[in-house]
LOMITI-682292 format. One record per residue: residue number from 1; residue in one letter; x, y, z of N, C-alpha, C in turn. Coordinates in steps of 0.1 Angstrom, whole numbers, plus 5000, padded with zeros to 4 digits. Last residue first. Layout:
{kolke=NUM | bator=A | nu=X | nv=Y | nw=Z | cau=X | cav=Y | caw=Z | cu=X | cv=Y | cw=Z}
...
This chain:
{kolke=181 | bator=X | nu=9337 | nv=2759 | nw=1056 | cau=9334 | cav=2759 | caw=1044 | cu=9319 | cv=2766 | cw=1038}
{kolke=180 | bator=X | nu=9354 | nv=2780 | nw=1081 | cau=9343 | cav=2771 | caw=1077 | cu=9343 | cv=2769 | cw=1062}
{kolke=179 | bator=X | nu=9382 | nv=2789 | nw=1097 | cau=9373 | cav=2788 | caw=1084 | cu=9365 | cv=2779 | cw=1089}
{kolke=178 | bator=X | nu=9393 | nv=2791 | nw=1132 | cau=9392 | cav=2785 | caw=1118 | cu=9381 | cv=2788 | cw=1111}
{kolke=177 | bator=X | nu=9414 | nv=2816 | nw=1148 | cau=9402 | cav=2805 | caw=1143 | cu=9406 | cv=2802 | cw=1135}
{kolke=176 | bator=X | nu=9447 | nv=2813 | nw=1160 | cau=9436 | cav=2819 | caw=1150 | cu=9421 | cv=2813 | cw=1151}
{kolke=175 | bator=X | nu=9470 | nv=2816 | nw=1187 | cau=9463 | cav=2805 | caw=1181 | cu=9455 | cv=2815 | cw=1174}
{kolke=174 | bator=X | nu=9490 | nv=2818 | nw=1201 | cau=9489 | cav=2827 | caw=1188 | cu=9483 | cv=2820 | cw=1180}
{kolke=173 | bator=X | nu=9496 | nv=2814 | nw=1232 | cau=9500 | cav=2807 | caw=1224 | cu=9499 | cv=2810 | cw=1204}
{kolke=172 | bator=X | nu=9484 | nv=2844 | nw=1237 | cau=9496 | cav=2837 | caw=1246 | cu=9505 | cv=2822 | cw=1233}
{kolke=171 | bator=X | nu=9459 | nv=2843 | nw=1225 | cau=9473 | cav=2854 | caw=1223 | cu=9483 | cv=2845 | cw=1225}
{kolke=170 | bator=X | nu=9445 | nv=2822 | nw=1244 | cau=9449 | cav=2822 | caw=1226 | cu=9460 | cv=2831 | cw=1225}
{kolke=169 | bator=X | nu=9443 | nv=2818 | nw=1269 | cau=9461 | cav=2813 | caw=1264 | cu=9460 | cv=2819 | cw=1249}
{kolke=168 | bator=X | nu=9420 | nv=2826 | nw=1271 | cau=9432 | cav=2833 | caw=1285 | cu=9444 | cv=2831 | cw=1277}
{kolke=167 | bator=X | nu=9408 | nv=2806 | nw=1267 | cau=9404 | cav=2820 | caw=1255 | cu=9415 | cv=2828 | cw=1262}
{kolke=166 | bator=X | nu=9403 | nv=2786 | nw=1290 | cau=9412 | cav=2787 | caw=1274 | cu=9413 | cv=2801 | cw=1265}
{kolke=165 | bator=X | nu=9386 | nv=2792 | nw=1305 | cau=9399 | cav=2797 | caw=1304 | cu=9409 | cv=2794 | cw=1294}
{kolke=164 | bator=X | nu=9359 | nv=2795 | nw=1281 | cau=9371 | cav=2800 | caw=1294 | cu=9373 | cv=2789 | cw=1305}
{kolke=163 | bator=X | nu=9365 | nv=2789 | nw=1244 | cau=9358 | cav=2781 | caw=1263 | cu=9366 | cv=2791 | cw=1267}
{kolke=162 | bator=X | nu=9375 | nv=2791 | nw=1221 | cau=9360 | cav=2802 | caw=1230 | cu=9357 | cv=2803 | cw=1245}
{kolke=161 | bator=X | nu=9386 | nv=2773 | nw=1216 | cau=9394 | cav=2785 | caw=1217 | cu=9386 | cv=2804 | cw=1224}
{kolke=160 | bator=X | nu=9365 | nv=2757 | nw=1215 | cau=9376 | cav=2756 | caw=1222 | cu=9381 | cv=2769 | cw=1227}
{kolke=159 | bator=X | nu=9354 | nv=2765 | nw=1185 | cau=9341 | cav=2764 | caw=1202 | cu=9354 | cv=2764 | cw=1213}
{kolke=158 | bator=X | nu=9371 | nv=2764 | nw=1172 | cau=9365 | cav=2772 | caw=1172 | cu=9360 | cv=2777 | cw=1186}
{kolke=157 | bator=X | nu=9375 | nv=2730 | nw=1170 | cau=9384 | cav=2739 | caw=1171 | cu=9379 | cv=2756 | cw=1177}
{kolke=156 | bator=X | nu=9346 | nv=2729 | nw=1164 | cau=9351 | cav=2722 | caw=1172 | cu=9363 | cv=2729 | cw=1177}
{kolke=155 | bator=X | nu=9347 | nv=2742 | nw=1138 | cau=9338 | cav=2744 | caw=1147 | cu=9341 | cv=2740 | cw=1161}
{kolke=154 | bator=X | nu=9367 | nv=2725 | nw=1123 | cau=9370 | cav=2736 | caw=1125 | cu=9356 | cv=2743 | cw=1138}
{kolke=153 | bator=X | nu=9351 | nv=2699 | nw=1121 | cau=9364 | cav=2703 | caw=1131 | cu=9366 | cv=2714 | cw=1134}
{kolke=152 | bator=X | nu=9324 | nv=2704 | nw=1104 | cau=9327 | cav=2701 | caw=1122 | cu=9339 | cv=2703 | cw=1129}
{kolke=151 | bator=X | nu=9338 | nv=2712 | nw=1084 | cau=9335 | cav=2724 | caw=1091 | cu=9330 | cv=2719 | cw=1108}
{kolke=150 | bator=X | nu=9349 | nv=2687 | nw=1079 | cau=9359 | cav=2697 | caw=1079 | cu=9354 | cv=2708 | cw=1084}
{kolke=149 | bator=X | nu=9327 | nv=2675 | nw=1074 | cau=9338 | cav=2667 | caw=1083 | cu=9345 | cv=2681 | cw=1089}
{kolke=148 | bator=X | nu=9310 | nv=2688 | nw=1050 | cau=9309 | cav=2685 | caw=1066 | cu=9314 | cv=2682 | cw=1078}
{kolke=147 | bator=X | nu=9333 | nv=2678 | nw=1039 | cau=9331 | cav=2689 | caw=1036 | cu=9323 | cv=2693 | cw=1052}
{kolke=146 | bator=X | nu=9327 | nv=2647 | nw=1030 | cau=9341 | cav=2655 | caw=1036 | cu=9338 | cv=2670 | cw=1043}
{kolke=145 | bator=X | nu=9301 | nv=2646 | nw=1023 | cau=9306 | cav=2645 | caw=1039 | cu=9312 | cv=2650 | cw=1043}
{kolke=144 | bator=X | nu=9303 | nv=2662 | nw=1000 | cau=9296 | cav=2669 | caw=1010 | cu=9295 | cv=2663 | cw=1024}
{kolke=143 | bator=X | nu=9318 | nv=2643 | nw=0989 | cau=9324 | cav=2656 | caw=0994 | cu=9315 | cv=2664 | cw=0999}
{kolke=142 | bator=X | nu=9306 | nv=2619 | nw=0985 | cau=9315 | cav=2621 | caw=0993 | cu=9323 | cv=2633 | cw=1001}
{kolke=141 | bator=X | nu=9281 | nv=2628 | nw=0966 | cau=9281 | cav=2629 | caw=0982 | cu=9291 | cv=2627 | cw=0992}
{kolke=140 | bator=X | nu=9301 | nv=2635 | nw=0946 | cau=9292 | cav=2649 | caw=0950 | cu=9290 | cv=2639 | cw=0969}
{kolke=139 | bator=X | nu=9315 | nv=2611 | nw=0933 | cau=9328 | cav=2619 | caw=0943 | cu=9313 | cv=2630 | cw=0947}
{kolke=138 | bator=X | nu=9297 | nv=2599 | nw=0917 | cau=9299 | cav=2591 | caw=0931 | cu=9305 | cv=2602 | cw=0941}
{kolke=137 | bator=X | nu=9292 | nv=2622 | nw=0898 | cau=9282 | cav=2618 | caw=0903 | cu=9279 | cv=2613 | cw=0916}
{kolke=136 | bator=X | nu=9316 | nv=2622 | nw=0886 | cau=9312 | cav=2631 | caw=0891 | cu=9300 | cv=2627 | cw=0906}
{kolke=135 | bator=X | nu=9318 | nv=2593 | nw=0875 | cau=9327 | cav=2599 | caw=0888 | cu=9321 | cv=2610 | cw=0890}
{kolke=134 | bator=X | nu=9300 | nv=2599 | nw=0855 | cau=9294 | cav=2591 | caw=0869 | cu=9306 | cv=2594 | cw=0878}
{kolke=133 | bator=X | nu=9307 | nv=2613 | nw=0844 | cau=9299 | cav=2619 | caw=0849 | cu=9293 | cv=2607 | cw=0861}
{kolke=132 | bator=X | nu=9330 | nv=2598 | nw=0832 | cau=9337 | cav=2608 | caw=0839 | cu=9326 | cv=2614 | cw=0843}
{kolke=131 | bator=X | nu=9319 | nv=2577 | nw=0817 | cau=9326 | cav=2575 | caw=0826 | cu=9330 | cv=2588 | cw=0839}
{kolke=130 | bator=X | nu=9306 | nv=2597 | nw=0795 | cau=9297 | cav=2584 | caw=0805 | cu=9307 | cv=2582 | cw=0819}
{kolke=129 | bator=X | nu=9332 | nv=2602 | nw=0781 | cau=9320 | cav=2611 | caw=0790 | cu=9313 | cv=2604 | cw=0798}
{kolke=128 | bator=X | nu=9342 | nv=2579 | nw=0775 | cau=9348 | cav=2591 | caw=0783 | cu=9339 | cv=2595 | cw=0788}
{kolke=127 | bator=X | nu=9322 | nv=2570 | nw=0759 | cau=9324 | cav=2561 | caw=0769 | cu=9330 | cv=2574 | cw=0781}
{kolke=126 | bator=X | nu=9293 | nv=2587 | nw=0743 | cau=9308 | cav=2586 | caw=0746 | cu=9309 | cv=2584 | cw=0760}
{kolke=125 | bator=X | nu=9268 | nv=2589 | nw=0752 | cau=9269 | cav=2575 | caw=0748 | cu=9289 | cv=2576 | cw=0746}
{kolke=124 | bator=X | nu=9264 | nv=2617 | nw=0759 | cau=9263 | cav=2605 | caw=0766 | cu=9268 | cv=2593 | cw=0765}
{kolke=123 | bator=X | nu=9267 | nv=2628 | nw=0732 | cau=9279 | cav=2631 | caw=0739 | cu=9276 | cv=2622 | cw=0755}
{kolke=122 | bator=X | nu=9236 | nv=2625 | nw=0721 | cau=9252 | cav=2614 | caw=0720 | cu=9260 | cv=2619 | cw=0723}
{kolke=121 | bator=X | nu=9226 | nv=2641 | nw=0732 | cau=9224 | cav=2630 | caw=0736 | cu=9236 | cv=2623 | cw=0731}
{kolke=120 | bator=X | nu=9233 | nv=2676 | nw=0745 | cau=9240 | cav=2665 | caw=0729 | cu=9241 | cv=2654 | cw=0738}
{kolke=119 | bator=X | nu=9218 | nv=2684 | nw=0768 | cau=9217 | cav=2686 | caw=0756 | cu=9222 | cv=2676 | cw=0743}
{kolke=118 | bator=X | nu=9235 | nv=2673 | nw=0787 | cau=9230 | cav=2668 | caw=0782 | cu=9215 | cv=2671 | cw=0774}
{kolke=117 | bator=X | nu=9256 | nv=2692 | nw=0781 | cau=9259 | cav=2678 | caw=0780 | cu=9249 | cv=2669 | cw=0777}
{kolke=116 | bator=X | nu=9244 | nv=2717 | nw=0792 | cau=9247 | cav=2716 | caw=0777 | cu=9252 | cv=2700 | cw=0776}
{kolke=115 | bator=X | nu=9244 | nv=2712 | nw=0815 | cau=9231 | cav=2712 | caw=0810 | cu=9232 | cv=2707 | cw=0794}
{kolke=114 | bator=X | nu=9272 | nv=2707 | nw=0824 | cau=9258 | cav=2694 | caw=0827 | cu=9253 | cv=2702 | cw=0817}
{kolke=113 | bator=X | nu=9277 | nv=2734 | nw=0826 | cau=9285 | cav=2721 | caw=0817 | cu=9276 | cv=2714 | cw=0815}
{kolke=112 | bator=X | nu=9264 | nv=2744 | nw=0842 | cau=9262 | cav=2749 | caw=0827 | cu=9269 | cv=2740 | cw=0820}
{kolke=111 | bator=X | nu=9273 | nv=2729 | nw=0866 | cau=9258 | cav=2731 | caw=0863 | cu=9257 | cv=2732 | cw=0848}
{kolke=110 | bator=X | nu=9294 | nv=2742 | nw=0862 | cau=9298 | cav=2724 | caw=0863 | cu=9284 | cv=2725 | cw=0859}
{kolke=109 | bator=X | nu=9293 | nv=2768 | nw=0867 | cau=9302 | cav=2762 | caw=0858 | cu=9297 | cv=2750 | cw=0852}
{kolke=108 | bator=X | nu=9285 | nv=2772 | nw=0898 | cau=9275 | cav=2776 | caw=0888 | cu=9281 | cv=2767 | cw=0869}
{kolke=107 | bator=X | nu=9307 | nv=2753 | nw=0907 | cau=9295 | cav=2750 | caw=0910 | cu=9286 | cv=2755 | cw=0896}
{kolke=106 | bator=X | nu=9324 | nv=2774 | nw=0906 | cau=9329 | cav=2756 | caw=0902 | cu=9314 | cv=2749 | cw=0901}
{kolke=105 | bator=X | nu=9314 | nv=2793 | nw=0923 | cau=9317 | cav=2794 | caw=0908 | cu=9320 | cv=2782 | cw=0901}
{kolke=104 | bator=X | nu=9314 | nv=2778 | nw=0949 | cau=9304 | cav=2787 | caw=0944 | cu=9300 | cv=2784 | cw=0929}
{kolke=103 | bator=X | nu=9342 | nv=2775 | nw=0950 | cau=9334 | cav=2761 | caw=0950 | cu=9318 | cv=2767 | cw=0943}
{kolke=102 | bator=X | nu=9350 | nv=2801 | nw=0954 | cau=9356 | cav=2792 | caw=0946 | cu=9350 | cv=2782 | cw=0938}
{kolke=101 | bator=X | nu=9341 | nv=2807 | nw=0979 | cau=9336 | cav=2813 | caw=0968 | cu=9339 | cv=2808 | cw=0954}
{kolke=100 | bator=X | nu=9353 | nv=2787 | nw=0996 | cau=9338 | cav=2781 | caw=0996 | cu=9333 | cv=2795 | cw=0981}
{kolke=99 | bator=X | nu=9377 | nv=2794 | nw=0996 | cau=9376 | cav=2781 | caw=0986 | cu=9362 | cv=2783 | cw=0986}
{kolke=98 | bator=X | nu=9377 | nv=2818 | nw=1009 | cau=9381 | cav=2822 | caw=0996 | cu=9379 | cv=2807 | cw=0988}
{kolke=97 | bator=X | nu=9370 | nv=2806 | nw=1033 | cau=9361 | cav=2816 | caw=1026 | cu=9362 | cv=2817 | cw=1013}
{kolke=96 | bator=X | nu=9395 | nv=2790 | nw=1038 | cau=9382 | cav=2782 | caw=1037 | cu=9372 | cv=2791 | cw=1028}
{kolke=95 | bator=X | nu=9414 | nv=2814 | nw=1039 | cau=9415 | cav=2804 | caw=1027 | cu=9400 | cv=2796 | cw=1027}
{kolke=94 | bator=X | nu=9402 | nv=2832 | nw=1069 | cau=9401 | cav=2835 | caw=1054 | cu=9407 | cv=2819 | cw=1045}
{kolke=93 | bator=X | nu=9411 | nv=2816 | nw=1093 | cau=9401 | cav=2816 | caw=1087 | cu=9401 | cv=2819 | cw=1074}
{kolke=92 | bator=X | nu=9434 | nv=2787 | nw=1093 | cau=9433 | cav=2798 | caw=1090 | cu=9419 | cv=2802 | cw=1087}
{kolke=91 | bator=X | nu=9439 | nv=2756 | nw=1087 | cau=9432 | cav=2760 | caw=1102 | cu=9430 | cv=2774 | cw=1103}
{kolke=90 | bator=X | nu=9453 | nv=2750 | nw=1064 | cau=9440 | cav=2746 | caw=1067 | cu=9434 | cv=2748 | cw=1078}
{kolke=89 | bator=X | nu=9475 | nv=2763 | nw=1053 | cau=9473 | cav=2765 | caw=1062 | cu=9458 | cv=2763 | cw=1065}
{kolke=88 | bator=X | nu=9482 | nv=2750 | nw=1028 | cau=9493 | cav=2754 | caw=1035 | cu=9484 | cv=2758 | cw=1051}
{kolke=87 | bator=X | nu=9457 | nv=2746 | nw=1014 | cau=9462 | cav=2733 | caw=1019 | cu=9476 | cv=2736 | cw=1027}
{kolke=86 | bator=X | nu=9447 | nv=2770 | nw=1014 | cau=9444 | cav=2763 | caw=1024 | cu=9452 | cv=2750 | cw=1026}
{kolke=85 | bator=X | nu=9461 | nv=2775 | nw=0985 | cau=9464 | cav=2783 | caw=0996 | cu=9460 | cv=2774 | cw=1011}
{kolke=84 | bator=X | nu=9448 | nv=2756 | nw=0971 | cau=9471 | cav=2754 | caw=0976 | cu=9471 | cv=2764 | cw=0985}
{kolke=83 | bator=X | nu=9425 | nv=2760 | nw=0971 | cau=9430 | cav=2745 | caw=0977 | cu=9446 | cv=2747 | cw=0978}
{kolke=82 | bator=X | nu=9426 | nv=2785 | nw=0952 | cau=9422 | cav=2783 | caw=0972 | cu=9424 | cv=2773 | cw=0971}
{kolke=81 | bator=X | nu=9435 | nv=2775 | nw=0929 | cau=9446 | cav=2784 | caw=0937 | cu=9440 | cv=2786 | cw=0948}
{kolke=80 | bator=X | nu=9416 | nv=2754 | nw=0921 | cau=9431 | cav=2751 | caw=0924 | cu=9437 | cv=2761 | cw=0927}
{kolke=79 | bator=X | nu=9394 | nv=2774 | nw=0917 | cau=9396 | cav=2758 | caw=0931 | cu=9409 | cv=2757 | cw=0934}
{kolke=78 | bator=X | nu=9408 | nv=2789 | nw=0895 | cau=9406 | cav=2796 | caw=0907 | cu=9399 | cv=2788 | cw=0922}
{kolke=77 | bator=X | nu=9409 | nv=2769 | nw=0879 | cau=9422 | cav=2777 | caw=0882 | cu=9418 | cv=2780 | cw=0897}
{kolke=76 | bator=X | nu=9380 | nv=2762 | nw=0874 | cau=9387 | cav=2753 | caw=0880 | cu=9402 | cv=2756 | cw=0885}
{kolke=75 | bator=X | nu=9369 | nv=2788 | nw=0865 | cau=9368 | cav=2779 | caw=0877 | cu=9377 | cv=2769 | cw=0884}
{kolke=74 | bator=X | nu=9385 | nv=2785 | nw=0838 | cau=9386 | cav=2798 | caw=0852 | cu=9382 | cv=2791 | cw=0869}
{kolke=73 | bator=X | nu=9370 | nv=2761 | nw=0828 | cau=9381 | cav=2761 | caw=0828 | cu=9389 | cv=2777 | cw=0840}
{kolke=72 | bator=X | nu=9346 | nv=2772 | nw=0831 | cau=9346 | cav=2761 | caw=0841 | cu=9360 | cv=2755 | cw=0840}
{kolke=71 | bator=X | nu=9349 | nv=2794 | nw=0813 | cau=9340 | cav=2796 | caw=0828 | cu=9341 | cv=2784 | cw=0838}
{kolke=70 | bator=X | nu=9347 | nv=2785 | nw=0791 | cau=9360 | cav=2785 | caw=0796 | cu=9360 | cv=2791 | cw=0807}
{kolke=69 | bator=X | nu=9330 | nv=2766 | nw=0781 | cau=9338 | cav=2758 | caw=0788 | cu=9351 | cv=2770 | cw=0790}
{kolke=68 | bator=X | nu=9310 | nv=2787 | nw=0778 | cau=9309 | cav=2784 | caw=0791 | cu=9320 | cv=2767 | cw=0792}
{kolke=67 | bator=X | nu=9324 | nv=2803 | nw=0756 | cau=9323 | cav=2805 | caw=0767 | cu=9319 | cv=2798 | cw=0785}
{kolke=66 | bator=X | nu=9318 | nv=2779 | nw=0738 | cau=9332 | cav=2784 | caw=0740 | cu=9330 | cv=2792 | cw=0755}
{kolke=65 | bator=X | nu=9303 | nv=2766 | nw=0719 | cau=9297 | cav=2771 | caw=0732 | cu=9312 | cv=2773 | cw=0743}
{kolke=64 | bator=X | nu=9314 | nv=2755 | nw=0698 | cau=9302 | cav=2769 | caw=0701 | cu=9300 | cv=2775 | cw=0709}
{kolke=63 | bator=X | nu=9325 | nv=2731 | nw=0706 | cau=9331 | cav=2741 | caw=0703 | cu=9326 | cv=2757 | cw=0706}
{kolke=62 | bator=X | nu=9312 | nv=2708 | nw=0716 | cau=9306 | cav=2719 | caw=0718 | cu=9314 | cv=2733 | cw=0717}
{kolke=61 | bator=X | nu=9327 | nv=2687 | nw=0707 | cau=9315 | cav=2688 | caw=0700 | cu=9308 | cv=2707 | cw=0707}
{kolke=60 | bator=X | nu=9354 | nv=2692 | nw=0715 | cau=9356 | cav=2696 | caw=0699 | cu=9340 | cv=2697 | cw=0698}
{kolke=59 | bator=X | nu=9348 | nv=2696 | nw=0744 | cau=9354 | cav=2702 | caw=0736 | cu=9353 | cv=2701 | cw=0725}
{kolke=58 | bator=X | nu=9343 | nv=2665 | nw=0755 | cau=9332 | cav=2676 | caw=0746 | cu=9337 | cv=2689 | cw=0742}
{kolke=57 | bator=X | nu=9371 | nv=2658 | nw=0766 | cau=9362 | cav=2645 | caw=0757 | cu=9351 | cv=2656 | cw=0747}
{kolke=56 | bator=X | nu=9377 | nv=2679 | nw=0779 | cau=9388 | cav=2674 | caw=0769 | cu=9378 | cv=2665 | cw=0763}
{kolke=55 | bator=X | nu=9359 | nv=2678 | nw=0796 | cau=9359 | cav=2691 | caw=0793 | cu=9368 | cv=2686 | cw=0780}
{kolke=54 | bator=X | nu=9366 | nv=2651 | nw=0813 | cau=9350 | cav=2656 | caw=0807 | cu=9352 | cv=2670 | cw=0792}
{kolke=53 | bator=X | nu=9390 | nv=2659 | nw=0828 | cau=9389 | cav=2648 | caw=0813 | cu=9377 | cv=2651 | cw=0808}
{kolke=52 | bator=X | nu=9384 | nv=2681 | nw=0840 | cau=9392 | cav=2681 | caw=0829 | cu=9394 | cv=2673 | cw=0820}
{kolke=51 | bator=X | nu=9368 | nv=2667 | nw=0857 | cau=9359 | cav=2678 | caw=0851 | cu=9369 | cv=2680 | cw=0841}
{kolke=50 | bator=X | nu=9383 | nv=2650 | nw=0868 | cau=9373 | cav=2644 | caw=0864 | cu=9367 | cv=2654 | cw=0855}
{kolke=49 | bator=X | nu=9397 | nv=2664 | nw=0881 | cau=9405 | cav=2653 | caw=0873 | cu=9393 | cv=2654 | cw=0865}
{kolke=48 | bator=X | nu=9385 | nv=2677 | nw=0905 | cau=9394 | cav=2681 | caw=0894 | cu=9399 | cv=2676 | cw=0879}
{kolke=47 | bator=X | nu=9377 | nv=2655 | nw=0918 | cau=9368 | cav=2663 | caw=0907 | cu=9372 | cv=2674 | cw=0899}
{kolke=46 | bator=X | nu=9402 | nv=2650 | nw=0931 | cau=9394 | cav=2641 | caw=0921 | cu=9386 | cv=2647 | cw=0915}
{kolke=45 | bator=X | nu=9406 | nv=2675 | nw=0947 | cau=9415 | cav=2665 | caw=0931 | cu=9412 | cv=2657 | cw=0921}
{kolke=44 | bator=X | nu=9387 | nv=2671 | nw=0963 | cau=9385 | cav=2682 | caw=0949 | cu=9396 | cv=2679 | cw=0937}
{kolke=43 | bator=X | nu=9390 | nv=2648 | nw=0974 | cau=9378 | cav=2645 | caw=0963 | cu=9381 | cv=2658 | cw=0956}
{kolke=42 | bator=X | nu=9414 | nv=2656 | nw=0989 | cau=9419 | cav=2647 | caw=0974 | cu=9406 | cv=2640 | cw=0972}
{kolke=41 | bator=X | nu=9405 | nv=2679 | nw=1006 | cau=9412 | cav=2681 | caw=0991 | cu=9415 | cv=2667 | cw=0979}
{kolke=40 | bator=X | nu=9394 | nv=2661 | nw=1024 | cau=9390 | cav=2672 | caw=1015 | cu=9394 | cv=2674 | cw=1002}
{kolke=39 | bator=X | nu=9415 | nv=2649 | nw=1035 | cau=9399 | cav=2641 | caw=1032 | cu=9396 | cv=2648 | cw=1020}
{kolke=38 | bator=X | nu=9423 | nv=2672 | nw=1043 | cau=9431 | cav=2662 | caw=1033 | cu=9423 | cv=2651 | cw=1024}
{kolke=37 | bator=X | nu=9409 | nv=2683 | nw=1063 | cau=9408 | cav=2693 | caw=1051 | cu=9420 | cv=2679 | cw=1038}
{kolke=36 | bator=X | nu=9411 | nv=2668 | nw=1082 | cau=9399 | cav=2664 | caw=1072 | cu=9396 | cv=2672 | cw=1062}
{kolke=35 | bator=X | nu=9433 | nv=2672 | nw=1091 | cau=9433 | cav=2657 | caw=1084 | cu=9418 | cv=2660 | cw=1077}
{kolke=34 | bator=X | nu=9434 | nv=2698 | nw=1100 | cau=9440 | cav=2693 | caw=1091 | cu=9436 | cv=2681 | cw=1082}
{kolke=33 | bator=X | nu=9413 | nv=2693 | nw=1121 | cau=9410 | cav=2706 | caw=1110 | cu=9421 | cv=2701 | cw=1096}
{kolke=32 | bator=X | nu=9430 | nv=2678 | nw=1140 | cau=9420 | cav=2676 | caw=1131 | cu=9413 | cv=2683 | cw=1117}
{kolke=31 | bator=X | nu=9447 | nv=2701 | nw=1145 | cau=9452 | cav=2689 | caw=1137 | cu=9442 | cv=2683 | cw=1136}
{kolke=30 | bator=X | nu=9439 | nv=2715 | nw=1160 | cau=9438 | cav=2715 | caw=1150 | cu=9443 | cv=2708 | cw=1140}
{kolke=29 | bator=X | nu=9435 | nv=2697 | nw=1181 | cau=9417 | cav=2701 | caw=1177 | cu=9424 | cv=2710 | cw=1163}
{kolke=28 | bator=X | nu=9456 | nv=2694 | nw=1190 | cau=9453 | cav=2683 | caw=1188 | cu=9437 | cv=2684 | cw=1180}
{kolke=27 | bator=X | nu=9462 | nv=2723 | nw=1201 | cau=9470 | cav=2717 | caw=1190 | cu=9465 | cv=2703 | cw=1186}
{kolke=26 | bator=X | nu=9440 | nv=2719 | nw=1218 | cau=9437 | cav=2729 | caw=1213 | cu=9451 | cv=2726 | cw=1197}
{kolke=25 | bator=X | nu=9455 | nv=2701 | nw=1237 | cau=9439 | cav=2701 | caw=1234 | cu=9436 | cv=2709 | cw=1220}
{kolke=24 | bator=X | nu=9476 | nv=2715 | nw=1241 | cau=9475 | cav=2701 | caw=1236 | cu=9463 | cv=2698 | cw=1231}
{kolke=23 | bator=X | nu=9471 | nv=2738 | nw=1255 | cau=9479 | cav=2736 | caw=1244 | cu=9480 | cv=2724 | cw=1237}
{kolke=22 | bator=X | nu=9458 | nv=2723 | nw=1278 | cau=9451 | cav=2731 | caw=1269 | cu=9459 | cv=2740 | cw=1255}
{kolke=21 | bator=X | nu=9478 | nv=2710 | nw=1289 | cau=9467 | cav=2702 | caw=1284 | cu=9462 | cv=2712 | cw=1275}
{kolke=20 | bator=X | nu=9496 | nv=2734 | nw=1297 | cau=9500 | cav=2724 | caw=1288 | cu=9491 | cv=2721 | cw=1280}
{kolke=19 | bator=X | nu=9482 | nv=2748 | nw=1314 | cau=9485 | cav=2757 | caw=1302 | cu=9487 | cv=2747 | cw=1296}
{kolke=18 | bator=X | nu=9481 | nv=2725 | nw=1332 | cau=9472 | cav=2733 | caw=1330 | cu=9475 | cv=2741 | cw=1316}
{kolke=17 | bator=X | nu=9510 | nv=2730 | nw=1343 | cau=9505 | cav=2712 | caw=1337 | cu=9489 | cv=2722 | cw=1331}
{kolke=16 | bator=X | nu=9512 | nv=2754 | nw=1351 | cau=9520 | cav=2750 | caw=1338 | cu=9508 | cv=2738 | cw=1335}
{kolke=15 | bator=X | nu=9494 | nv=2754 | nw=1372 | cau=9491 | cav=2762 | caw=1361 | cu=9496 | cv=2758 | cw=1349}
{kolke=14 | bator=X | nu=9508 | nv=2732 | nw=1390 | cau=9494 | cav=2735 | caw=1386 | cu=9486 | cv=2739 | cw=1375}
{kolke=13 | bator=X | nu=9527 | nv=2755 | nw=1392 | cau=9531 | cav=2738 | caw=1394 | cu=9520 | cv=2732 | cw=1382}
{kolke=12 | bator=X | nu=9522 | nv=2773 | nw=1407 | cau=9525 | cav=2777 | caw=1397 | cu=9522 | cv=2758 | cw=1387}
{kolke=11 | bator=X | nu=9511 | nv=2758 | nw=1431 | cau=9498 | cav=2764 | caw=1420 | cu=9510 | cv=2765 | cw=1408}
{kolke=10 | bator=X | nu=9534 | nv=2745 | nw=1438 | cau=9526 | cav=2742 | caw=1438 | cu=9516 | cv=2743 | cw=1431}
{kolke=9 | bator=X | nu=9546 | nv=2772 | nw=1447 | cau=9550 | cav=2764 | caw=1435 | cu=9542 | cv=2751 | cw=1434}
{kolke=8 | bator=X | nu=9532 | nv=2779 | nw=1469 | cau=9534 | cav=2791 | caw=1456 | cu=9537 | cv=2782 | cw=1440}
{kolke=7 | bator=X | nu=9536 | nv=2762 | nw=1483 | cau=9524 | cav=2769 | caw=1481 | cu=9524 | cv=2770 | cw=1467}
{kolke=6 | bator=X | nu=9561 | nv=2764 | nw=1493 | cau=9556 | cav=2752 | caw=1483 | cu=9544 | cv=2753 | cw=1478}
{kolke=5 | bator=X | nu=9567 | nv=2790 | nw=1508 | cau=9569 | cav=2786 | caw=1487 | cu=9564 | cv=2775 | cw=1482}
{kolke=4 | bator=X | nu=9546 | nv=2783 | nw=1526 | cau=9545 | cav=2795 | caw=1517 | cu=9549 | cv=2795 | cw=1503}
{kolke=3 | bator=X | nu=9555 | nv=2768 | nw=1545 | cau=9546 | cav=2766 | caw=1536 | cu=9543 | cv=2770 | cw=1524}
{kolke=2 | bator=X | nu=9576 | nv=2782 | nw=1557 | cau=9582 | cav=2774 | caw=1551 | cu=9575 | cv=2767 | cw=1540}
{kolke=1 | bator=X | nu=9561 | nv=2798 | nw=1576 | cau=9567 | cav=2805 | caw=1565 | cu=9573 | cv=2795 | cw=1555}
């Protein structure tokens, strides 16, 4: 009979160190999700930068064409209000969804910008502009690493919270998925 509680406390014993690792595992798989949404955000800062100095240099020449710098001026509000929402909680699913529609429109924008840019051959040979399309140009495949970086963690994260007996603790501990980009 004397077996019996050490038994008992033994497994319970067991279970804690058990619930732990997989609290840790799973807090350590989203803190990935974090660092590579930071990866993340400071090329969209950068191409933040970069599309506002562009937009400030062809402004007065493509006055005319008012509407589509102000489609990539909207755009760029609407990156910068999903990047401050995810940057508060980069392991949530919805903010990733609401940036990847974001990035959509930043996308169709940036395209119409280009085209008309290079339309007016001498809006090339301004130094600004030259300068700020080759930043464009270096920060596109960094951020389609980052960006890959960031939907491998959260996938990673994802797949975890999937495994059994882990999927036993999510409630328990009030863990979410995560977004993808």
């Amino acid at each position: 009979m004397t077996h019996l509680p050490w038994g008992w406390l033994a497994a319970a014993a067991v279970l804690g160190f058990w619930m732990l690792g997989a609290y840790n595992r799973i807090t350590a798989l989203r803190g990935a999700i974090g660092t590579a949404w930071q990866q993340l955000d400071a090329l969209i800062q950068a191409r933040q930068q970069a599309l506002g100095a562009l937009l400030d240099a062809v402004e007065p020449t493509l006055a005319t064409e008012r509407p589509a710098l102000d489609a990539m001026v909207a755009a760029q509000v609407q990156v910068a209000t999903a990047a401050e929402v995810l940057r508060r909680r980069p392991a949530a699913e919805e903010p990733p969804a609401v940036l990847a529609k974001a990035e959509a429109a930043i996308g169709a924008a940036q395209s119409r910008l280009l085209a008309l840019v290079d339309q007016h051959a001498h809006l090339k040979a301004n130094e600004t502009v030259a300068t700020q399309l080759r930043t464009l140009a270096d920060l596109a495949p960094r951020d389609r690493f980052a960006r890959q970086t960031f939907n491998e963690a959260a996938s990673a994260y994802n797949l975890a919270l999937d495994q059994f007996p882990t999927r036993l603790l999510v409630r328990v501990f009030g863990f979410q998925r995560g977004g993808t980009l």
